[in-house]
C-alpha positions as CSV (number, residue, x, y, z in Angstrom):
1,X,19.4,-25.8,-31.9
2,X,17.4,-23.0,-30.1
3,X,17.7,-19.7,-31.8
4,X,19.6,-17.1,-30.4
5,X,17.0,-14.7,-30.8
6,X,14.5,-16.5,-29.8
7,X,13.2,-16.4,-26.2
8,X,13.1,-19.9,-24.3
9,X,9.4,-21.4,-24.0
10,X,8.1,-20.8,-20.5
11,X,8.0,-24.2,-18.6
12,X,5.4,-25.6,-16.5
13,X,4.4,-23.9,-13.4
14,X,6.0,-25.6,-10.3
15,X,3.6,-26.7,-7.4
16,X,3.4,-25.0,-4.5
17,X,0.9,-25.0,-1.4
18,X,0.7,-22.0,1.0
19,X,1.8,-23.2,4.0
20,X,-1.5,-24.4,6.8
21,X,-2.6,-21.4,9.5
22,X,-3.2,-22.5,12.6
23,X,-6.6,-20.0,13.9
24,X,-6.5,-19.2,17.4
25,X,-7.9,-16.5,19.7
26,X,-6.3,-15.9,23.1
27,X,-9.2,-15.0,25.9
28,X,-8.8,-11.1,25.6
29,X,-10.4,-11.5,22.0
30,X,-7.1,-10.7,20.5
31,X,-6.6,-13.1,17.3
32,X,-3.8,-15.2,16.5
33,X,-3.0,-16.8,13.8
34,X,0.1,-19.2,13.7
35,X,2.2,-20.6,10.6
36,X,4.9,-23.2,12.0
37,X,7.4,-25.7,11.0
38,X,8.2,-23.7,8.7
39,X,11.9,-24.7,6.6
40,X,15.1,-22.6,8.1
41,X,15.9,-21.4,11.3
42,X,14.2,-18.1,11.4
43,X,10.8,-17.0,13.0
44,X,8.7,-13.5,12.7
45,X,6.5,-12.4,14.8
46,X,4.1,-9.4,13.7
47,X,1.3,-7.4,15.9
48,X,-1.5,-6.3,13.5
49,X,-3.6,-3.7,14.9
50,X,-6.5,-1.6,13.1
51,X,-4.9,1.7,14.0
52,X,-4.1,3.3,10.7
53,X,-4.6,7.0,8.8
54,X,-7.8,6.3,8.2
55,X,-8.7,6.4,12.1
56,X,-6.7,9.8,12.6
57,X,-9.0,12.9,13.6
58,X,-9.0,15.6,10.6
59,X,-6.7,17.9,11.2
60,X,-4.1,15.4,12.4
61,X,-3.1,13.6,8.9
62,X,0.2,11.6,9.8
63,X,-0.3,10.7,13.1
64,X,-0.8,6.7,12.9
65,X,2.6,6.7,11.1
66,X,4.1,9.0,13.5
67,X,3.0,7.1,16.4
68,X,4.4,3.7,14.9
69,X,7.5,5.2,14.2
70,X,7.9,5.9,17.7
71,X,7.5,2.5,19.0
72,X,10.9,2.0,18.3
73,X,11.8,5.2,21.0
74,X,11.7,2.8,24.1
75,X,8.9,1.5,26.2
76,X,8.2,1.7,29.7
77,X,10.3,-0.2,30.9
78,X,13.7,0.4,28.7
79,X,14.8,3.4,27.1
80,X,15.6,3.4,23.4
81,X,19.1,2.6,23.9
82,X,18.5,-0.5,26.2
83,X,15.5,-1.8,23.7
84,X,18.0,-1.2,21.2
85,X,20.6,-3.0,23.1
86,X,18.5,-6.4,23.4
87,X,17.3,-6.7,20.0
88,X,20.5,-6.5,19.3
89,X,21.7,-8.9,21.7
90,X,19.1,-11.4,20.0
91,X,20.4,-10.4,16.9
92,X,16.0,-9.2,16.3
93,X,15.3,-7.5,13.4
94,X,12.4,-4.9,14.2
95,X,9.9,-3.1,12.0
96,X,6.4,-0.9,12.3
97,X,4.8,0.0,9.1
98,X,1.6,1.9,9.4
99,X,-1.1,1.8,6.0
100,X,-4.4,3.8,6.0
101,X,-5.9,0.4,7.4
102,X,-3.6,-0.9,9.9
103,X,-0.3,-0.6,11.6
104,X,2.3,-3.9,12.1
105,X,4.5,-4.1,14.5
106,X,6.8,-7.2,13.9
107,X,10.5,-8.9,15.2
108,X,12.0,-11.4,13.2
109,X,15.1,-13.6,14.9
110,X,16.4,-17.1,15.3
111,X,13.3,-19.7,16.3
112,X,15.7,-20.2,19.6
113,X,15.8,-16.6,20.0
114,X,12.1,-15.9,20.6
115,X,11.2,-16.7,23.5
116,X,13.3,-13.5,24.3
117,X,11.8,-11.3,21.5
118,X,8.1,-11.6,22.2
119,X,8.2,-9.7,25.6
120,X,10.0,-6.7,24.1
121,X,7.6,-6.9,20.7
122,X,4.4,-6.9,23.7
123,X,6.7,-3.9,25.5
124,X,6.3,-1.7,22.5
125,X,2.8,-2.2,21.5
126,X,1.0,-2.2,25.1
127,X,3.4,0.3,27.0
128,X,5.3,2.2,24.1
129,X,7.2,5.4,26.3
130,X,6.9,8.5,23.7
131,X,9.4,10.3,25.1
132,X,9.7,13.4,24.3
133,X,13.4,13.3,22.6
134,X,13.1,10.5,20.9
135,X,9.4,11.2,19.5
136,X,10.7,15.0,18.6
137,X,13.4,13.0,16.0
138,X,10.4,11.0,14.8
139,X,8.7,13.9,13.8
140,X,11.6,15.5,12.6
141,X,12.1,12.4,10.2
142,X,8.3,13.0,9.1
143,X,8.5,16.8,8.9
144,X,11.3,16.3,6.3
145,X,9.9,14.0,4.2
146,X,6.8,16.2,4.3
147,X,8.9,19.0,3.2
148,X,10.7,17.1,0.3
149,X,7.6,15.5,-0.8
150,X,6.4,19.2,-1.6
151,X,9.7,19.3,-3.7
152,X,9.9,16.2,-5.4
153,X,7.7,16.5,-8.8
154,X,6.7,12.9,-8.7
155,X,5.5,13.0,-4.9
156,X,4.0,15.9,-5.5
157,X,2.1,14.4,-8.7
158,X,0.7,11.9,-6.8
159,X,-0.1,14.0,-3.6
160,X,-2.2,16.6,-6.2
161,X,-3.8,13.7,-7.8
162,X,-5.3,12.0,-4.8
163,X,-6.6,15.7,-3.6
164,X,-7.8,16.7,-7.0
165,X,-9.6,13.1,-6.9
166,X,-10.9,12.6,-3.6
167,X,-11.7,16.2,-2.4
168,X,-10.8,18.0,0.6
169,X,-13.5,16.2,2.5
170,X,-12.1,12.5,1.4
171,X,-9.8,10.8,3.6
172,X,-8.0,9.3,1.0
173,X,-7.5,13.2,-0.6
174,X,-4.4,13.8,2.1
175,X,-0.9,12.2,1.9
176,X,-0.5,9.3,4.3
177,X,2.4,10.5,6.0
178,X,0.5,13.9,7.0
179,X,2.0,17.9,6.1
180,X,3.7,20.1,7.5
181,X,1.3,21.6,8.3
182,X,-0.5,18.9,10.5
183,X,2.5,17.2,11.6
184,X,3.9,20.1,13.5
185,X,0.9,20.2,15.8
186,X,1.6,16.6,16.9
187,X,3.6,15.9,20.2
188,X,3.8,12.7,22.8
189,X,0.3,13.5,24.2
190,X,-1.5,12.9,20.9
191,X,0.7,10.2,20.1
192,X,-0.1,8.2,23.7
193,X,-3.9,9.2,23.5
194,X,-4.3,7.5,19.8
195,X,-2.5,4.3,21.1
196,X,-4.6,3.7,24.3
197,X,-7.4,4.6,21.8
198,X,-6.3,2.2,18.8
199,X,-4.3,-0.4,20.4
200,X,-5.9,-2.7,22.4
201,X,-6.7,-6.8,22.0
202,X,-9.9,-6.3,21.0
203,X,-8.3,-4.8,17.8
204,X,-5.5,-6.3,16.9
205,X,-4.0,-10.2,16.1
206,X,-0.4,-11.8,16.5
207,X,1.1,-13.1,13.6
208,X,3.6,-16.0,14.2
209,X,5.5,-17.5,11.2
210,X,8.6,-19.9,11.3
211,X,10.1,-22.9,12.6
212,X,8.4,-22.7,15.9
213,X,5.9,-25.7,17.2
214,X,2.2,-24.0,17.2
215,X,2.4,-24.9,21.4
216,X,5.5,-23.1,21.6
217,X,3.6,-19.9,19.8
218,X,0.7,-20.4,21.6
219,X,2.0,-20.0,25.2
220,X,4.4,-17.6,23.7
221,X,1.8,-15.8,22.6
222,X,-0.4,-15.8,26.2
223,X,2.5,-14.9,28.1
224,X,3.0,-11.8,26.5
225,X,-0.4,-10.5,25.3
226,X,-2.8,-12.7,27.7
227,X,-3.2,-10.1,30.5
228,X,-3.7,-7.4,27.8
229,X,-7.3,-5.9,28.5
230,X,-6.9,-2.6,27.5
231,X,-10.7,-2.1,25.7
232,X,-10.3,0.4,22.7
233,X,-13.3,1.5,19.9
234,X,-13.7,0.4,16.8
235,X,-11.7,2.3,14.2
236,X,-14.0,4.4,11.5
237,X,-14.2,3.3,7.9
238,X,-12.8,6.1,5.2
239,X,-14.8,8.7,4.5
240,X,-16.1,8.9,0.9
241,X,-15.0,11.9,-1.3
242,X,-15.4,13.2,-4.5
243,X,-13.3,15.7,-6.3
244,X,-15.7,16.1,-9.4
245,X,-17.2,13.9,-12.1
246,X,-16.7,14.3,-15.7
247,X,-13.4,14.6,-17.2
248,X,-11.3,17.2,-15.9
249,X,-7.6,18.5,-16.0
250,X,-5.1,20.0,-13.8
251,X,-1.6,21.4,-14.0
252,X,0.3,21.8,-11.4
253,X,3.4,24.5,-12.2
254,X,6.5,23.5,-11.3
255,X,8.5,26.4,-12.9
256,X,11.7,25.4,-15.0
257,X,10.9,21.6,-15.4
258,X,11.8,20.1,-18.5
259,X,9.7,17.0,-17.6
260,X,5.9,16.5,-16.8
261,X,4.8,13.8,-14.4
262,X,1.5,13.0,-15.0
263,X,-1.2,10.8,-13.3
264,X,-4.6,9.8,-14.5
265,X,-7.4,8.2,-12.6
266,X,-10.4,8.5,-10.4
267,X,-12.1,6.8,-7.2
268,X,-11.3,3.3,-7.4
269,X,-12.3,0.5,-5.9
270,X,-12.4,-1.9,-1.9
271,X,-10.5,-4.7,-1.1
272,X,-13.7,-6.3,-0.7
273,X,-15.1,-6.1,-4.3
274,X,-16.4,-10.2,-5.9
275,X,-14.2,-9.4,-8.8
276,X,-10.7,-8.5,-7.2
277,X,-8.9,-11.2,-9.3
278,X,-10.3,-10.6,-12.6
279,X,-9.8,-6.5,-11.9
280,X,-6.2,-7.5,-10.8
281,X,-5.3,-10.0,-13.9
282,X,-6.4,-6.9,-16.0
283,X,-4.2,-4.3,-14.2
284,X,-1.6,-6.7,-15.6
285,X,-2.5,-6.2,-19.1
286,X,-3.2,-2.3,-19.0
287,X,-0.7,-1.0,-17.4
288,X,0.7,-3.6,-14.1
289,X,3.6,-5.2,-15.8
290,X,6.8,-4.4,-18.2
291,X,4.7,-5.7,-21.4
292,X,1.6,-4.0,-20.0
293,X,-0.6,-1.9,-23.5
294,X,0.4,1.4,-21.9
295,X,4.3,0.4,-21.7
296,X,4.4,-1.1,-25.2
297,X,2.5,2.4,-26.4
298,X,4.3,4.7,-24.4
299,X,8.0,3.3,-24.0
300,X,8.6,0.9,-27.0
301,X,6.2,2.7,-29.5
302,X,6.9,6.1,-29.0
303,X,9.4,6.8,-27.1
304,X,8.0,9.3,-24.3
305,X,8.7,7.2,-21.3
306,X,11.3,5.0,-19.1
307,X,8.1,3.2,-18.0
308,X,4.9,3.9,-17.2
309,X,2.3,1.8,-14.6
310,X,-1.0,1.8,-14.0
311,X,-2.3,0.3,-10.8
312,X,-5.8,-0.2,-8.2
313,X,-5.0,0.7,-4.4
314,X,-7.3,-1.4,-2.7
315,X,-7.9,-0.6,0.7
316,X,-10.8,-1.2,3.3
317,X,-12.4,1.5,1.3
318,X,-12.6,3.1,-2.3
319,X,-9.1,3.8,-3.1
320,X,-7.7,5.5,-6.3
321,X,-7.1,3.9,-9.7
322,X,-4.2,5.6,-10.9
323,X,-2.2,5.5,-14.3
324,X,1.7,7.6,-13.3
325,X,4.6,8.4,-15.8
326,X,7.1,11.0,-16.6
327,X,7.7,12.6,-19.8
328,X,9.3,15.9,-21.5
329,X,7.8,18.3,-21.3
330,X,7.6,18.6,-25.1
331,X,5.4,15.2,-25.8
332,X,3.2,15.7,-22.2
333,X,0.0,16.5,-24.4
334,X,0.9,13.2,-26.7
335,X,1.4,11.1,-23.7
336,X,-2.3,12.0,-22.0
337,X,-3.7,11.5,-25.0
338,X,-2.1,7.7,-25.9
339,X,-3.0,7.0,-21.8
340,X,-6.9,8.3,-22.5
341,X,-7.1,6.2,-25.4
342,X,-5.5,3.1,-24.1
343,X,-8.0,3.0,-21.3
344,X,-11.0,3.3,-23.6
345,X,-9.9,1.1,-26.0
346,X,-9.3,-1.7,-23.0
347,X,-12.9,-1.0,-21.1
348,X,-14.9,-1.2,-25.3
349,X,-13.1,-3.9,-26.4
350,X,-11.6,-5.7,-23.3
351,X,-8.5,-8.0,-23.3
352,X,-7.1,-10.8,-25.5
353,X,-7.2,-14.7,-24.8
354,X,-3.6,-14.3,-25.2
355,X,-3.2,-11.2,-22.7
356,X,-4.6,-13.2,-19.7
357,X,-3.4,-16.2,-20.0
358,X,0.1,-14.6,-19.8
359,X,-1.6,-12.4,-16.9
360,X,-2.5,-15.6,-14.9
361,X,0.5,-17.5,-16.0
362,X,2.6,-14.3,-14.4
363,X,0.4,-13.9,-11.0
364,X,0.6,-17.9,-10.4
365,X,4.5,-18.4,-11.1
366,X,5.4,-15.5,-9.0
367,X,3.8,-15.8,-6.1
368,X,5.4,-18.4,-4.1
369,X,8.7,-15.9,-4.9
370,X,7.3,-13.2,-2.8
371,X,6.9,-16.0,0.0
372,X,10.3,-16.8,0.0
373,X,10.9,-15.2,4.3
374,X,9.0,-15.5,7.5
375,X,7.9,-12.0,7.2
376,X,7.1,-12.1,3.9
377,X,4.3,-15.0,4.9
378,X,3.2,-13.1,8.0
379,X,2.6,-10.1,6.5
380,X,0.5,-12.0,3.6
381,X,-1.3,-13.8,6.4
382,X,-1.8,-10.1,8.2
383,X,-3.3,-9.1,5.5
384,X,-6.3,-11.7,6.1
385,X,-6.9,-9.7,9.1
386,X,-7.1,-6.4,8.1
387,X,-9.6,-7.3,5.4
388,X,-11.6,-9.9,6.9
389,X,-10.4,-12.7,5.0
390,X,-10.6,-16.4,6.0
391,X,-7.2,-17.7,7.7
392,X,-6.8,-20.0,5.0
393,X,-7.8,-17.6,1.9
394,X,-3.8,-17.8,0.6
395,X,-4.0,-21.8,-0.2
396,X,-6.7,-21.2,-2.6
397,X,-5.0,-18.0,-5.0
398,X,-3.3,-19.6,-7.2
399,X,-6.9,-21.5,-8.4
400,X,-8.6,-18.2,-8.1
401,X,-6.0,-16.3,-10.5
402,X,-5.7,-19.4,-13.0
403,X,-10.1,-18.9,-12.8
404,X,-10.0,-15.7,-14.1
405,X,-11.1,-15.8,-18.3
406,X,-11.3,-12.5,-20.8
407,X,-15.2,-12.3,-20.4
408,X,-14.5,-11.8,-16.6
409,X,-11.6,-9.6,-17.0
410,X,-13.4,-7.6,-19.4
411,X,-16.2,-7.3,-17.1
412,X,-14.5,-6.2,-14.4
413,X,-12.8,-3.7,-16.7
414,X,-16.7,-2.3,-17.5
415,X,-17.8,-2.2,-14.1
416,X,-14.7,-0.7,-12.3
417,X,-12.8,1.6,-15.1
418,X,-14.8,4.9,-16.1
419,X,-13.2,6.8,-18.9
420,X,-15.4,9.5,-18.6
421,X,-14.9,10.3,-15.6
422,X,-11.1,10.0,-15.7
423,X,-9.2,12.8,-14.0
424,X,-5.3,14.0,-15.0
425,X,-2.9,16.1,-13.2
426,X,0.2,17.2,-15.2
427,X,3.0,18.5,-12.6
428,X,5.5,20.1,-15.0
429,X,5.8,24.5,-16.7
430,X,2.5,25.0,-17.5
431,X,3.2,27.9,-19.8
432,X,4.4,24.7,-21.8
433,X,2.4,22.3,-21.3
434,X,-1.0,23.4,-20.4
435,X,-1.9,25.0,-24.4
436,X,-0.8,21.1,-25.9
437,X,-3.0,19.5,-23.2
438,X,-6.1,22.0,-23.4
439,X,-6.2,21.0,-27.7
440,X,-6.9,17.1,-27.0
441,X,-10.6,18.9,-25.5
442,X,-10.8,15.9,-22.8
443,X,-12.3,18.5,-20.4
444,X,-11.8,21.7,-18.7
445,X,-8.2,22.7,-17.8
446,X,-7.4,24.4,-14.4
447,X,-3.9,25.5,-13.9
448,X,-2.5,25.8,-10.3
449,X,0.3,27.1,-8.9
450,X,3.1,24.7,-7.2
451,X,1.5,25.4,-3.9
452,X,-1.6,23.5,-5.4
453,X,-3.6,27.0,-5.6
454,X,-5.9,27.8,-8.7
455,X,-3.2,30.2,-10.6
C-alpha cells in the first residue's frame, strides 16, 4: 500500500511528435508556413509581421501596441461595427498582440468557416482604417494602463528596473506599452505611417494551423495576401544600453507601503545564444519553477514571500535577466541578501544531477500541454519566424532539453549570470527600508522618489 504521505513516482514521459510544417512562400516574398490535418474542427490563422517596439522612433514608446490594438477599429472597407458583425457571424475569434519583436495578427474559427475569415484577417493587416474614434478609445485604453502602471508597485518595480538597467539610451530601458507621456502625442497619422512602413509581405508570414488540407491554405492564403506588394524597410535591431556596471542599488519610495517589491538583475541575454536550453533548464532550478532554490529559500525557509521567480527575456536582442518578489517591508534587506547569495552560490558551484534531471523531466512532460489549441501551435510556429528558426525547429525540443547535463547547465550559468554586476531596485518606504539594505554593503544605494527622480 502506497503511503499517504508519500508523493506518487512520476511515470514515464508520453510520446509526442510536433506536428510536420509545411514551408511555403507566396510570390510577394511573404512566408507561409502551414500546419494541417490537424485533430478537431478548429483552424487559426495568424499574420506575423516584424513591426514591434523595438522598430518605434524614440520619443514614440507604445506605438507598435497602439497601432495593433487598432486593427480591431475597422478596415477600409467595414467599420468596426460591421467587422465586428462578421466575425461574429463566423463565430471568429480575433486577436493582435504586439512584442518588442513582432506583432500577430490571428482569427481562429471552424475549418468550414475559413474561407470567410481570411479576407477580413487580410482586411485588417493591409488596409486597417484608424479612425479617429475608434483609435482615440485605443489610446484611451493605453493611456490608462500607463497611468495605473505608475501606481501599481509591482509595475512600477519592474518599469524602474528595466530603466535603471538598460539606461535612458537602451530600448529595452522604456515600458512596452509606452507613457503617458509618449502616448499622448500619438494619433491616426502616426499610427497609418508606421503600418505602411512596417507591414508589408516582404516582412511578415501567414501562419495556418488546423484541420485544413495544406491546398486549401495555400490558395487561401494567395487569395488574400498574393496581390499584397506593399514594399516596407527592414525593421532596426534594439539598441544596446547600459545603466551601469558593478553592483548597484536603488529605492524607489512609494510612501506608506508596508511591502517592498524588489527586482534584481542585469542585461541578459538573445534569443539567438548556442546555449538557450542549458540557460533555460537552469532558470528552472534557480528561480523558474515552484521548487526553484530561491522559492525553497525565500517562501518555505523563511517565510518572506508568496513566491518568488526568476526568469531570462529573450528577445531578438539582449533582454533583462531578472529575479522579482514582494516582501514586508520589515525583512526587504534579508530577502536581497538570500537572492544575492542564491545567485552566487548557483554560478560557483552550479546545479545538482538531481536538479536537472527534474529540470528536463519538467520542460519535456509539459510541453505538448501548452500545444494543446490551434493557436497555441501557430503562435509556437510564429515564433520560428521572428527569430530565424528552421520551420521544423519544434520536432527536435524535446531531444534538445533531455541533451542538456549539469556541466552544460553550469556553464551556461558562468557565461550568462554575473553576480557582480547584479543591479536591485526595491519599490517600497525607503525611510524603512533603504538603512537595512545599505548594511548588506552590495554597492552604492541611490534613493529616488516615486516619480523615479534621485531624492
Amino acid at each position: 500500500m502506497t503511503e499517504r504521505n508519500s508523493p506518487p513516482q512520476a511515470g514515464p514521459i508520453r510520446p509526442y511528435e510536433f506536428p510536420p510544417v509545411l514551408d511555403e512562400s507566396l510570390d510577394n516574398g511573404m512566408k507561409l508556413r502551414i500546419v494541417h490535418n490537424l485533430p478537431g474542427r478548429l483552424v487559426t490563422a495568424m499574420v506575423v509581421l516584424r513591426a514591434g517596439e523595438t522598430g518605434v522612433p524614440r520619443g514614440r514608446g507604445g506605438l507598435a501596441v497602439l497601432t495593433g490594438d487598432a486593427l480591431e477599429g475597422g478596415t477600409a472597407r467595414l467599420s468596426s461595427r460591421q467587422l465586428a458583425g462578421r466575425l461574429e457571424d463566423i463565430g471568429a475569434s480575433f486577436g493582435a498582440t504586439t512584442g518588442w519583436d513582432y506583432t500577430t495578427v490571428s482569427v481562429s474559427c471552424l475549418a468550414e468557416h475559413l474561407g470567410r475569415a481570411m479576407p477580413l484577417l487580410a482586411g485588417m493587416v493591409r488596409s486597417p482604417a484608424f479612425d479617429p474614434s475608434e483609435f482615440q478609445r485605443y489610446r484611451a485604453q493605453r493611456l490608462a494602463t500607463a497611468t495605473h502602471r505608475r501606481m501599481d508597485p509591482g509595475s512600477l518595480a519592474a518599469d524602474s528596473f528595466v530603466r535603471f538597467v538598460f539606461g535612458e539610451e537602451g530600448t529595452y530601458g522604456r515600458p512596452l506599452g509606452g507613457t503617458a507621456a509618449s502616448l499622448g502625442a500619438l494619433d491616426p497619422a502616426c499610427a497609418r505611417e508606421f503600418a505602411n512602413s512596417r507591414y508589408g509581405p516582404g516582412q511578415a508570414a501567414l501562419v495556418v494551423a488546423g484541420d485544413v488540407e495544406s491546398r486549401e491554405a495555400l490558395e487561401l492564403a494567395d487569395q488574400a495576401f498574393g496581390d499584397w506588394d506593399r514594399e516596407v524597410e527592414v525593421p532596426p535591431e534594439a539598441v544596446d544600453g547600459d545603466g551601469g556596471r558593478g553592483r548597484r542599488v536603488h529605492v524607489v519610495h512609494r510612501g506608506g507601503s508596508v511591502q517592498s517589491e524588489i527586482r534584481v538583475g542585469h542585461v541578459g541575454v538573445s534569443r539567438f545564444i548556442d546555449d538557450f536550453f542549458p540557460l533555460t533548464t537552469l532558470n528552472l532550478v534557480l528561480g523558474g519553477s515552484f521548487g526553484s532554490r530561491l522559492n525553497l529559500n525565500l517562501r518555505e525557509r523563511h517565510g518572506f514571500t508568496y513566491g518568488v521567480r526568476s526568469s531570462f527575456a529573450t528577445r531578438r536582442g539582449a533582454g533583462p535577466f531578472a529575479v522579482s518578489t514582494s516582501v514586508e517591508s520589515a525583512v526587504t534587506g534579508a530577502a536581497v541578501r538570500e537572492i544575492f547569495s542564491e545567485i552566487r552560490t548557483l554560478v560557483e558551484q552550479g546545479p545538482t544531477e538531481e536538479e536537472i534531471a527534474a529540470a528536463t523531466s519538467y520542460l519535456a512532460g509539459v510541453f505538448p500541454l501548452r500545444l494543446e489549441t490551434t493557436g497555441q501551435i501557430a503562435s509556437r510556429v510564429a515564433a520560428t519566424v521572428v527569430f530565424d528558426l528552421p520551420a521544423d525547429y519544434y520536432r527536435g525540443y524535446r531531444d534538445r532539453v533531455r541533451a542538456v547535463t549539469r556541466d552544460k547547465a553550469a556553464e551556461a550559468a558562468r557565461r550568462h549570470i554575473r553576480p557582480d554586476e547584479l543591479c536591485a531596485v526595491v519599490v517600497g518606504e525607503a525611510g524603512e527600508v533603504a538603512p537595512d539594505v545599505e548594511a548588506l554593503g552590495i554597492g552604492p544605494v541611490t534613493v529616488h522618489t516615486d516619480e523615479g527622480g534621485p531624492g
